[in-house]
N, CA, C and O of each residue as an XYZ file, in Angstrom:
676
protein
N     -19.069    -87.888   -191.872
C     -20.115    -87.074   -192.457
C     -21.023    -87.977   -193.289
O     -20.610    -88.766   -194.139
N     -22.341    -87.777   -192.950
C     -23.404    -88.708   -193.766
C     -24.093    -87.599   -194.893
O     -24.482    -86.452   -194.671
N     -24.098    -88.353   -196.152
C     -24.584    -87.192   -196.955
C     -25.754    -88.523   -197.759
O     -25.614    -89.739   -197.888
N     -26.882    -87.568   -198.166
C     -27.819    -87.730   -199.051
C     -28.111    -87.052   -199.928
O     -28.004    -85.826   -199.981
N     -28.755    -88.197   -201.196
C     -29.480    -87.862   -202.420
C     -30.807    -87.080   -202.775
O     -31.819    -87.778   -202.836
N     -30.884    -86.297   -202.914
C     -32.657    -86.068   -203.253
C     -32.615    -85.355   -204.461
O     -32.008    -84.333   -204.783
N     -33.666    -86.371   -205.285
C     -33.985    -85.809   -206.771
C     -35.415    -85.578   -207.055
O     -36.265    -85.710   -206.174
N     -35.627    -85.322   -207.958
C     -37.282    -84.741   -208.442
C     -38.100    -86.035   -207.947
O     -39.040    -85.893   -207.165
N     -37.712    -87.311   -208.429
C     -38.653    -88.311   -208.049
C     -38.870    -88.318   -206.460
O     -40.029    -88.533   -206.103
N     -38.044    -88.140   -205.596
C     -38.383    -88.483   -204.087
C     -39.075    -87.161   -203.788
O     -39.911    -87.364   -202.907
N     -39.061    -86.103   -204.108
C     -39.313    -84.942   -203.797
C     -40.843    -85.107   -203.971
O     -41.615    -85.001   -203.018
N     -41.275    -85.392   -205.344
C     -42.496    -85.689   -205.868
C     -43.073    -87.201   -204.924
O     -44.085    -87.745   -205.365
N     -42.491    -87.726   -203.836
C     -43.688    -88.877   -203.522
C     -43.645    -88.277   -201.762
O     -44.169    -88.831   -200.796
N     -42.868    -87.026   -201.777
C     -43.596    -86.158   -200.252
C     -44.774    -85.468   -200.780
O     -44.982    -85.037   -201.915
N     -45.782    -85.443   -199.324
C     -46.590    -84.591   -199.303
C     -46.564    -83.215   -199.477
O     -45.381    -82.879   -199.536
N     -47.227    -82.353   -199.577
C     -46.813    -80.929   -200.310
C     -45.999    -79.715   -199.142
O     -45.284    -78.719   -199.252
N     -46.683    -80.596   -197.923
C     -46.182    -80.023   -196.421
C     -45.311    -80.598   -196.297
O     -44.476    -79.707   -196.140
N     -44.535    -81.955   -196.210
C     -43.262    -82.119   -196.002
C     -42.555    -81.453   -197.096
O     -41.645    -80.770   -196.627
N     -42.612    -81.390   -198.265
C     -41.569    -80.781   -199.218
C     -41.737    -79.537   -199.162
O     -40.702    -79.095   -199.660
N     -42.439    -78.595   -198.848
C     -42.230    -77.134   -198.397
C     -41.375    -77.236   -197.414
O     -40.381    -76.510   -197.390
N     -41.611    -78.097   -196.505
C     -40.562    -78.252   -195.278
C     -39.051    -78.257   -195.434
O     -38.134    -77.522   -195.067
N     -39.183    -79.554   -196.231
C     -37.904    -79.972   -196.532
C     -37.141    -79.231   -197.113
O     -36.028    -79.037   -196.626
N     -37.581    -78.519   -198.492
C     -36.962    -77.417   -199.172
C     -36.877    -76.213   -198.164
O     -35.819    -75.615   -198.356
N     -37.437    -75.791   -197.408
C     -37.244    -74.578   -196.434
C     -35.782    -74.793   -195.834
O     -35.047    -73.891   -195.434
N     -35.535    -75.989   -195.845
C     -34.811    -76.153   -194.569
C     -33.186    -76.295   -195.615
O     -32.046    -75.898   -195.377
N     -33.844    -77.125   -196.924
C     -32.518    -76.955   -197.413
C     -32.060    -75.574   -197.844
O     -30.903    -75.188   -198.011
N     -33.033    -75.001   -197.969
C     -32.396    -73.362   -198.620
C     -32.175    -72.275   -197.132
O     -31.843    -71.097   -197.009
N     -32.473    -73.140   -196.356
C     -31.623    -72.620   -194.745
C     -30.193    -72.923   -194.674
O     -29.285    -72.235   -194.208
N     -30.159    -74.076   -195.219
C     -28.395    -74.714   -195.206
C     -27.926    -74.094   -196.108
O     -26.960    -73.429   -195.734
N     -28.248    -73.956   -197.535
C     -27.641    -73.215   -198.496
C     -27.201    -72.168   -197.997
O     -26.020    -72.048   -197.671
N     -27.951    -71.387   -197.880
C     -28.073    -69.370   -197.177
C     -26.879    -69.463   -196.548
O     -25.847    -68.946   -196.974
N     -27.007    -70.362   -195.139
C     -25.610    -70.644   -194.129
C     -24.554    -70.748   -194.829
O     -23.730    -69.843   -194.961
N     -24.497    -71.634   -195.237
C     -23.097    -72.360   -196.348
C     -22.490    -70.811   -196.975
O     -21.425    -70.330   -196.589
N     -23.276    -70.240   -197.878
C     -23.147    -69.121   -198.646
C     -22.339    -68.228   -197.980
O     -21.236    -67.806   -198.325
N     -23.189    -67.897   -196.679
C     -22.444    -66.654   -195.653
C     -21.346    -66.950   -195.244
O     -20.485    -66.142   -194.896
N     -21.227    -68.453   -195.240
C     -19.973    -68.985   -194.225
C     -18.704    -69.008   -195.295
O     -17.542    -69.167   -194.919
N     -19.033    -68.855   -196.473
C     -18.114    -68.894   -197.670
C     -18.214    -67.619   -198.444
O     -18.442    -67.915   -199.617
N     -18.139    -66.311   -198.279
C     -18.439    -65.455   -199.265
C     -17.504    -65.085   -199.936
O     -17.637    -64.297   -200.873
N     -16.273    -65.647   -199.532
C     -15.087    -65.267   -200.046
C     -14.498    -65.964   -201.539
O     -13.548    -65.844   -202.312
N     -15.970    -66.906   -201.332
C     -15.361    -67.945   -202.643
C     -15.758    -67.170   -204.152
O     -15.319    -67.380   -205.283
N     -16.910    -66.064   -203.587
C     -17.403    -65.460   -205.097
C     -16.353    -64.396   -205.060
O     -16.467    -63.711   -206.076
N     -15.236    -63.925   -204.186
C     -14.607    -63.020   -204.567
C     -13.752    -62.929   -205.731
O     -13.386    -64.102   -205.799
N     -13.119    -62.267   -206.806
C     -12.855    -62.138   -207.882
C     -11.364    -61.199   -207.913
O     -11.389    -59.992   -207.673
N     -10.401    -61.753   -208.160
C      -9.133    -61.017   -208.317
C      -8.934    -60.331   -209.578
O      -7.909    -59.709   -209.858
N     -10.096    -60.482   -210.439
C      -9.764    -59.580   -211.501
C     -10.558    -57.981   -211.109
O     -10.395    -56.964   -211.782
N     -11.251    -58.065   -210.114
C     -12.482    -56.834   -209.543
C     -11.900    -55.797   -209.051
O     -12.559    -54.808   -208.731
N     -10.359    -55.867   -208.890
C      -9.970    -54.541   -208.301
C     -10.171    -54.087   -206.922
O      -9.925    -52.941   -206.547
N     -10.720    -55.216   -206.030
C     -11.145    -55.298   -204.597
C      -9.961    -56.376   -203.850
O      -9.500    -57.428   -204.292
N      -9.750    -55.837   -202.869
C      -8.265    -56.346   -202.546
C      -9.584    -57.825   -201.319
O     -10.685    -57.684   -200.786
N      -8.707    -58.888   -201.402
C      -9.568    -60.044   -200.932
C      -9.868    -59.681   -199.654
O      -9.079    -59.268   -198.804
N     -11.531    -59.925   -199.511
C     -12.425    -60.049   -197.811
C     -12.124    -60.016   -197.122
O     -12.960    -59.966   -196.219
N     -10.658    -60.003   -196.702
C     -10.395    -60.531   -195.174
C     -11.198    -60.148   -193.941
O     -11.683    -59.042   -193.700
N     -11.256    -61.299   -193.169
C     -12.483    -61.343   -191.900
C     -11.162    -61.281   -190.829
O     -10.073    -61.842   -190.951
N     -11.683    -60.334   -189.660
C     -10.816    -59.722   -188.906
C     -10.080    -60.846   -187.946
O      -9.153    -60.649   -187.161
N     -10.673    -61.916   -188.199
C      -9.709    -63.275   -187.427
C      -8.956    -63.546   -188.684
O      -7.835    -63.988   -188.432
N      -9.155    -63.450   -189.685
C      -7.756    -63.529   -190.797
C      -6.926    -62.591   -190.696
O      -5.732    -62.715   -190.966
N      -7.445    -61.590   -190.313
C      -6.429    -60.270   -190.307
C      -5.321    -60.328   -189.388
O      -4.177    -60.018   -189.721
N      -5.763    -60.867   -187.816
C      -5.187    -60.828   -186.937
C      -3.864    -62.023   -187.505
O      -2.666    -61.771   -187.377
N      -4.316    -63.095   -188.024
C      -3.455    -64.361   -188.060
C      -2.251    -63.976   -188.840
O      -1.096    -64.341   -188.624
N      -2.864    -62.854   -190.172
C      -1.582    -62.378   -190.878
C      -0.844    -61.606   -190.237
O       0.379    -61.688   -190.356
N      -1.341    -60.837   -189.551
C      -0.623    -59.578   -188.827
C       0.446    -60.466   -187.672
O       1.505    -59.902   -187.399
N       0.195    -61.663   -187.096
C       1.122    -62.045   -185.933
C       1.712    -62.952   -187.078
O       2.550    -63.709   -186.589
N       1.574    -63.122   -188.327
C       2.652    -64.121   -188.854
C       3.369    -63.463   -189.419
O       4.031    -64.177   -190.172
N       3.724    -62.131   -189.522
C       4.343    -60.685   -190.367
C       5.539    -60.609   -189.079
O       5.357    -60.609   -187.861
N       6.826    -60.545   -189.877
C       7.599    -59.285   -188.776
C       7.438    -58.336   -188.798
O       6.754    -57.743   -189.632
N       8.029    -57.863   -187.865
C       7.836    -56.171   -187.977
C       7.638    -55.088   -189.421
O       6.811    -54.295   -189.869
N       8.739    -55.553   -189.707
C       8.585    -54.358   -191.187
C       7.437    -54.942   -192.274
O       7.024    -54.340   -193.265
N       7.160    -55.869   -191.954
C       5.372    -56.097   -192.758
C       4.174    -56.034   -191.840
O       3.119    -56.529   -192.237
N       4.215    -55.681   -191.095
C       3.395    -55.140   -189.979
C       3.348    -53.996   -189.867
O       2.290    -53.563   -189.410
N       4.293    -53.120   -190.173
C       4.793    -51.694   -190.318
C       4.367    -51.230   -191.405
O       4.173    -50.017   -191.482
N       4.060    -52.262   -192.761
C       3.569    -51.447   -193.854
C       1.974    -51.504   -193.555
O       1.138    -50.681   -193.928
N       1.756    -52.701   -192.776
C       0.343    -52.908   -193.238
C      -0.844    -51.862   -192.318
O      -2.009    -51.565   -192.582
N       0.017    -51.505   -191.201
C      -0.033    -50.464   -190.269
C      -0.212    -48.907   -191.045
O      -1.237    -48.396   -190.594
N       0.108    -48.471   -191.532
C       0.130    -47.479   -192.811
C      -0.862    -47.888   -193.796
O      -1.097    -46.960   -194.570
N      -1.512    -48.922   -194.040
C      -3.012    -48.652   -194.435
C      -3.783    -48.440   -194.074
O      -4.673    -47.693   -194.482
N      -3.654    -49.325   -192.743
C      -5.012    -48.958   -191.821
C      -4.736    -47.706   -191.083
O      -5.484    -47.327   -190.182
N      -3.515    -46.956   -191.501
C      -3.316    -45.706   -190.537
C      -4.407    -44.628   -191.609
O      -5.111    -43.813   -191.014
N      -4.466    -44.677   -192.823
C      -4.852    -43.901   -194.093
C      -5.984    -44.408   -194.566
O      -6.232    -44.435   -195.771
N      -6.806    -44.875   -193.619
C      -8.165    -45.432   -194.170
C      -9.354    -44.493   -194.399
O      -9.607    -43.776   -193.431
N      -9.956    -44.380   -195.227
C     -11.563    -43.655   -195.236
C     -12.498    -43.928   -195.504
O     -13.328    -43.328   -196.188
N     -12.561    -45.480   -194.710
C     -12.972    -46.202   -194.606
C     -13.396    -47.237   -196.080
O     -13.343    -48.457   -195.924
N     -13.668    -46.858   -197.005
C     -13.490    -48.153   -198.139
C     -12.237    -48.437   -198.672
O     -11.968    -49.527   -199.177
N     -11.559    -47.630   -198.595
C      -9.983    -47.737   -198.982
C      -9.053    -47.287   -198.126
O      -9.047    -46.151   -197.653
N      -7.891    -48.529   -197.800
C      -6.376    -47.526   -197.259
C      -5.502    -47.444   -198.258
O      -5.319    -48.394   -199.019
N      -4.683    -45.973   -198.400
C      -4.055    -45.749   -198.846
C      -2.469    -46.026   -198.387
O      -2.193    -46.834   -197.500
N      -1.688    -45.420   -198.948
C      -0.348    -45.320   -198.752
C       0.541    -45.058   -200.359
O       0.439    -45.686   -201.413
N       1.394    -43.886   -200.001
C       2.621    -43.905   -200.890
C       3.580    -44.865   -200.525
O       3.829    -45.541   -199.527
N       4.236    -44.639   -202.141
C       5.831    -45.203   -202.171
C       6.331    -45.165   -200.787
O       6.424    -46.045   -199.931
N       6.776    -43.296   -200.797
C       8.047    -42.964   -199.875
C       7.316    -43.449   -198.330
O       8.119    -43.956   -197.547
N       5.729    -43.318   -197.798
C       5.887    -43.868   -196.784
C       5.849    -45.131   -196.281
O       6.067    -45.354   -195.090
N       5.526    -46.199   -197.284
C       5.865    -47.495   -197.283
C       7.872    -47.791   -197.112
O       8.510    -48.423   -196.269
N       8.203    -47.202   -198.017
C       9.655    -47.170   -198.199
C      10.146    -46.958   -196.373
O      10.723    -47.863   -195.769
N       9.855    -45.884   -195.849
C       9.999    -45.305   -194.628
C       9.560    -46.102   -193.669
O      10.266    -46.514   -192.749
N       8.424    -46.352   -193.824
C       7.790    -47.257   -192.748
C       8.857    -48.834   -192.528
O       9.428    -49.015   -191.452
N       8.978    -49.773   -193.597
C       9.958    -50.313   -193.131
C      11.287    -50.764   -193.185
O      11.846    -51.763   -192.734
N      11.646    -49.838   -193.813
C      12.998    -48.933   -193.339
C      13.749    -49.582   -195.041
O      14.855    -50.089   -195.231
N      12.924    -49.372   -195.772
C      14.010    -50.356   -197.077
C      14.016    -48.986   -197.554
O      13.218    -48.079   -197.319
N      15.786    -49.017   -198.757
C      16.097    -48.023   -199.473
C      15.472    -48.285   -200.903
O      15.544    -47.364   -201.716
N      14.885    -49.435   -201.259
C      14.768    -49.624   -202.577
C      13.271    -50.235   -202.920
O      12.793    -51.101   -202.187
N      12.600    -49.771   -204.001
C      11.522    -50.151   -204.516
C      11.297    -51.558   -204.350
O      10.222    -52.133   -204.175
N      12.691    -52.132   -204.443
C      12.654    -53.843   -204.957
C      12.483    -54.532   -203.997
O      11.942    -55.637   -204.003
N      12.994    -53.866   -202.919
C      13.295    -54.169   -201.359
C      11.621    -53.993   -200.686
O      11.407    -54.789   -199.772
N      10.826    -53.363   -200.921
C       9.447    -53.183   -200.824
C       8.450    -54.157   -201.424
O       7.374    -54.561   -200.984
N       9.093    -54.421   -202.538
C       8.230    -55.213   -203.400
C       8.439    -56.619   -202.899
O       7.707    -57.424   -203.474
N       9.100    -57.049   -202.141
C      10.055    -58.221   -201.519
C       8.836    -58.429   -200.651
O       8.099    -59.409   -200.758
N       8.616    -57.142   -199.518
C       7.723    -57.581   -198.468
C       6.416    -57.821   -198.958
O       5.666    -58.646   -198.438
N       6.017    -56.903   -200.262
C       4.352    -57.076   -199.906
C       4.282    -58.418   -201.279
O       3.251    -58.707   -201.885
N       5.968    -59.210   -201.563
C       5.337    -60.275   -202.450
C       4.697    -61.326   -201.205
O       3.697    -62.043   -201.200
N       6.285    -60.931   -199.656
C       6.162    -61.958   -199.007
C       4.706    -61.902   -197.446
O       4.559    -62.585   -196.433
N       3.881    -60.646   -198.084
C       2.706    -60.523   -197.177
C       1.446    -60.948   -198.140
O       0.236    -60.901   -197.918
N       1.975    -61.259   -198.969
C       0.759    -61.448   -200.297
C       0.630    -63.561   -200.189
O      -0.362    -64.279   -200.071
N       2.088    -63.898   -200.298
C       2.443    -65.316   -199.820
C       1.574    -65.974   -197.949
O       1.099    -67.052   -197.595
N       1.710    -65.035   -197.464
C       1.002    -65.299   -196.176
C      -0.249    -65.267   -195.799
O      -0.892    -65.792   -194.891
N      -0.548    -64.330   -196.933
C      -2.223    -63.911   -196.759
C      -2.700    -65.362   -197.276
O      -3.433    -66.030   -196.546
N      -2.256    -65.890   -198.625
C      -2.872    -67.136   -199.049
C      -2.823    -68.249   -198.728
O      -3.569    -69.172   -199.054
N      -1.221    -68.247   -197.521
C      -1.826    -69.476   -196.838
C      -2.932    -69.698   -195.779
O      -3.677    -70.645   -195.531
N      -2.740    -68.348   -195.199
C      -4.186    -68.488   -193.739
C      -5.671    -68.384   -194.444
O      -6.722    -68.441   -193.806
N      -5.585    -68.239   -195.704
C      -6.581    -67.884   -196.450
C      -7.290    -68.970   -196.928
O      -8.515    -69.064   -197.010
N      -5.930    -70.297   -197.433
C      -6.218    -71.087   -198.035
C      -6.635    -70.467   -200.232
O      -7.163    -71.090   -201.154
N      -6.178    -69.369   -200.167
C      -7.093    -68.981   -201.500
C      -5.764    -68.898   -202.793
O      -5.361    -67.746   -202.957
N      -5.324    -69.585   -203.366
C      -4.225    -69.086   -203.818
C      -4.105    -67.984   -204.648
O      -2.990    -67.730   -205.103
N      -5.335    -67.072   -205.013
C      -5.254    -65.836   -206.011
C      -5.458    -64.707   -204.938
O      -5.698    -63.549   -205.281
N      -5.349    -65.101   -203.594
C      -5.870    -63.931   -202.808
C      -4.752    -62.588   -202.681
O      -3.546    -62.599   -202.433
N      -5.522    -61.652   -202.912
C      -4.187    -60.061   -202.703
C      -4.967    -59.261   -201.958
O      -6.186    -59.106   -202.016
N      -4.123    -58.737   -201.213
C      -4.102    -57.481   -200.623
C      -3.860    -56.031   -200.940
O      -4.696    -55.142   -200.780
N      -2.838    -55.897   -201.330
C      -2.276    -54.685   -201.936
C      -1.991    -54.216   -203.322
O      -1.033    -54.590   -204.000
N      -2.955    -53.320   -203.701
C      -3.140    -53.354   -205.109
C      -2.431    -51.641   -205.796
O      -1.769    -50.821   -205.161
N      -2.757    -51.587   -206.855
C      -2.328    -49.892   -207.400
C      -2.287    -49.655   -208.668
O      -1.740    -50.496   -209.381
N      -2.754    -48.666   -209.162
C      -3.514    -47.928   -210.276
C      -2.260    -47.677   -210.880
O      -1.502    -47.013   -210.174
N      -1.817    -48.027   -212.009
C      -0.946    -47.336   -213.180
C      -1.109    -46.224   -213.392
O      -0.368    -45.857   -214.304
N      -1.909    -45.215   -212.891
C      -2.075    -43.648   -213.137
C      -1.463    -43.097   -211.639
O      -0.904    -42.027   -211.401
N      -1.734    -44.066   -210.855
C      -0.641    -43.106   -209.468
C       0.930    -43.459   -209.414
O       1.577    -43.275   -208.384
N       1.503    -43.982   -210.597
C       2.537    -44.399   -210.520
C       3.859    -43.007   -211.852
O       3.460    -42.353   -212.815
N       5.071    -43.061   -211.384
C       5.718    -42.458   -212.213
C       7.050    -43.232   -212.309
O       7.666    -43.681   -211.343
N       7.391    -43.324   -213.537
C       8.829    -44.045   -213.885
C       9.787    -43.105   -214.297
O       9.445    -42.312   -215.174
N      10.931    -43.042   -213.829
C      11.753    -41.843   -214.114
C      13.013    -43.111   -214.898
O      13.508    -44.165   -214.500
N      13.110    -42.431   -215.948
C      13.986    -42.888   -217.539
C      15.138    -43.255   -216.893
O      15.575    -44.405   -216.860
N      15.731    -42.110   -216.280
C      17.110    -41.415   -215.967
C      17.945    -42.425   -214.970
O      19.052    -42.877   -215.261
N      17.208    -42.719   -213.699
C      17.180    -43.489   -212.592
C      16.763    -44.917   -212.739
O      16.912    -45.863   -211.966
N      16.212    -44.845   -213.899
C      15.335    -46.462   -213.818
C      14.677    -47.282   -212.693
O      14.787    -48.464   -212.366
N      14.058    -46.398   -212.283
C      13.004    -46.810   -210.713
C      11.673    -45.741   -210.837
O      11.415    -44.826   -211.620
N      10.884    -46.391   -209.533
C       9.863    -45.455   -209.821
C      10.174    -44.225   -208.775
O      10.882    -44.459   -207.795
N       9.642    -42.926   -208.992
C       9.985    -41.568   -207.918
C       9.112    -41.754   -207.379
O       9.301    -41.959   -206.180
N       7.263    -41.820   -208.008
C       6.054    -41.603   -206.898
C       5.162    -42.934   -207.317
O       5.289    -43.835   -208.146
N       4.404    -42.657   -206.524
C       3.506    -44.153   -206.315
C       2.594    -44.367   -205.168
O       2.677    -43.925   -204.022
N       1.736    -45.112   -205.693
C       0.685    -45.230   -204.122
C      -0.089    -47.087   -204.491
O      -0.265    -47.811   -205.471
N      -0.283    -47.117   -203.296
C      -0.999    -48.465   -203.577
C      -2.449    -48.328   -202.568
O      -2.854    -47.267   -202.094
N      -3.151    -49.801   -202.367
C      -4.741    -49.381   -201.637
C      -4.882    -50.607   -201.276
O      -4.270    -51.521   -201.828
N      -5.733    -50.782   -200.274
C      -6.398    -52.029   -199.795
C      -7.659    -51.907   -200.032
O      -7.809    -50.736   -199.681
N      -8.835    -52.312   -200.423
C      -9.874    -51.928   -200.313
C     -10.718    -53.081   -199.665
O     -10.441    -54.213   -199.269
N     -11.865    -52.325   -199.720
C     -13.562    -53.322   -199.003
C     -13.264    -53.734   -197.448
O     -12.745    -53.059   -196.559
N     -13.742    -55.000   -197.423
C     -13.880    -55.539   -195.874
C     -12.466    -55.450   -195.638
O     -12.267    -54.983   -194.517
N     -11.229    -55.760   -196.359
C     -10.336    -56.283   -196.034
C      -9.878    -54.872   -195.124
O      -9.714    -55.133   -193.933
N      -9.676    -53.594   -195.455
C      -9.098    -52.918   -194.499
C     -10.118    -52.719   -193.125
O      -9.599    -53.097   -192.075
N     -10.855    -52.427   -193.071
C     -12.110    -52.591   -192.171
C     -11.205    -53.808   -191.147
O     -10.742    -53.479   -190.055
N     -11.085    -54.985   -191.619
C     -10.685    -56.087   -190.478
C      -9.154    -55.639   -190.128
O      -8.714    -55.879   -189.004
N      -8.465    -55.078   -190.969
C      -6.508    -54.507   -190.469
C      -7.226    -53.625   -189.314
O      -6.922    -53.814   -188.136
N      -7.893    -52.954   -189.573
C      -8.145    -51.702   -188.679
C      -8.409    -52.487   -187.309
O      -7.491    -52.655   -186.506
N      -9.385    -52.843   -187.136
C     -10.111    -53.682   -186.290
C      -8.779    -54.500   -185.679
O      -8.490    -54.175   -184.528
N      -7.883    -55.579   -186.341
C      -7.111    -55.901   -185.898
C      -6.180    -55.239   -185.566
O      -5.480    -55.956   -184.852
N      -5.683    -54.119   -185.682
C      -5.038    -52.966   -185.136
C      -5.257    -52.257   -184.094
O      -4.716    -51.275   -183.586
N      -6.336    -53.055   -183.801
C      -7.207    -52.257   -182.609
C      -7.757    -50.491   -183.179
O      -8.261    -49.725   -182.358
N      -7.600    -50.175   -184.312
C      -8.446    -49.190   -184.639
C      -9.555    -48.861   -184.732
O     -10.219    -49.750   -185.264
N     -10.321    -47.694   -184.385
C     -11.614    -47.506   -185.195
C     -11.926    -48.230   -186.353
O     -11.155    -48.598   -187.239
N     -13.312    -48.420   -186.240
C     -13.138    -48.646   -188.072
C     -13.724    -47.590   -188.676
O     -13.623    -47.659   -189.901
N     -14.485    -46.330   -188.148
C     -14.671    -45.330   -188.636
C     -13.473    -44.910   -189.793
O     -12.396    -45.505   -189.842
N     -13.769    -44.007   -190.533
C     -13.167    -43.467   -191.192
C     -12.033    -42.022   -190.517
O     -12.610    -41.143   -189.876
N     -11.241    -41.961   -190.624
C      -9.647    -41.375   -189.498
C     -10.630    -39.812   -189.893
O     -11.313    -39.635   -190.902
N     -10.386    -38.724   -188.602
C     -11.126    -37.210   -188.813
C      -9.676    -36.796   -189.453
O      -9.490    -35.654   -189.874
């Protein structure tokens, strides 16, 4: 890769038509660069589960066994279109674990996979609101609960699911 310098002085000894040029062309590469990276302004504190582009989707989905394929299947089954949903009990059900902890196992170890094909190490998928959640004293576990995928990222599960990406009637 050959890379160059350009500062105010070289800029200033082009003609006014080459440096309209020149600058056109660099803020063509920028623009590109930008689109080709949008994932870098994404923000894990935003409450938006990370971009995934539907060739990332696919790569996680064939590096998942079954029972993390099975949960992730249950978002994109519950999509309306900016968000998939899912409860506890049908995550629990879907792949086949008796225990919260046993759940929390898969989506630490689908959260681990997403960031390597991702390359992003803060990247998540599966997120959830402290107000859809309930802790029962008695049992010391949770009874109800829901979690969400949101933005592009379910849009590309779907897609890689071979789903609509419409929103489910």
């Amino acid at each position: 890769m050959t890379g160059f310098y350009i500062d105010e002085t070289h800029l200033q000894r082009l003609t006014p038509g080459a440096r309209r040029e020149l600058l056109d062309i660099l803020s063509a590469e920028i623009s590109e660069l930008k689109a080709a990276y949008h994932d870098l302004s994404w923000d894990p504190e935003d409450n938006h589960s990370f971009p995934l582009s539907e060739e990332e989707a696919v790569a996680l989905i064939r590096s998942l066994d079954e029972p993390g394929r099975k949960v992730l299947r249950v978002f994109a089954r519950n999509s309306d279109g900016d968000e998939g949903r899912a409860d506890l009990t049908d995550l629990l059900a879907a792949g086949d674990y008796h225990r919260y902890d046993e759940l929390g196992q898969e989506i630490s170890h689908i959260t681990r996979r997403l960031r390597g094909i991702t390359q992003n190490n803060d990247a998540w998928l599966i997120n959830w609101r402290s107000r859809d959640w309930h802790w029962d004293e008695a049992t010391q576990t949770y009874t109800s609960g829901a979690f969400f995928i949101s933005g592009p990222a379910i849009s590309a599960l779907r897609e890689a699911f071979g789903m609509r990406t419409t929103a489910k009637a």
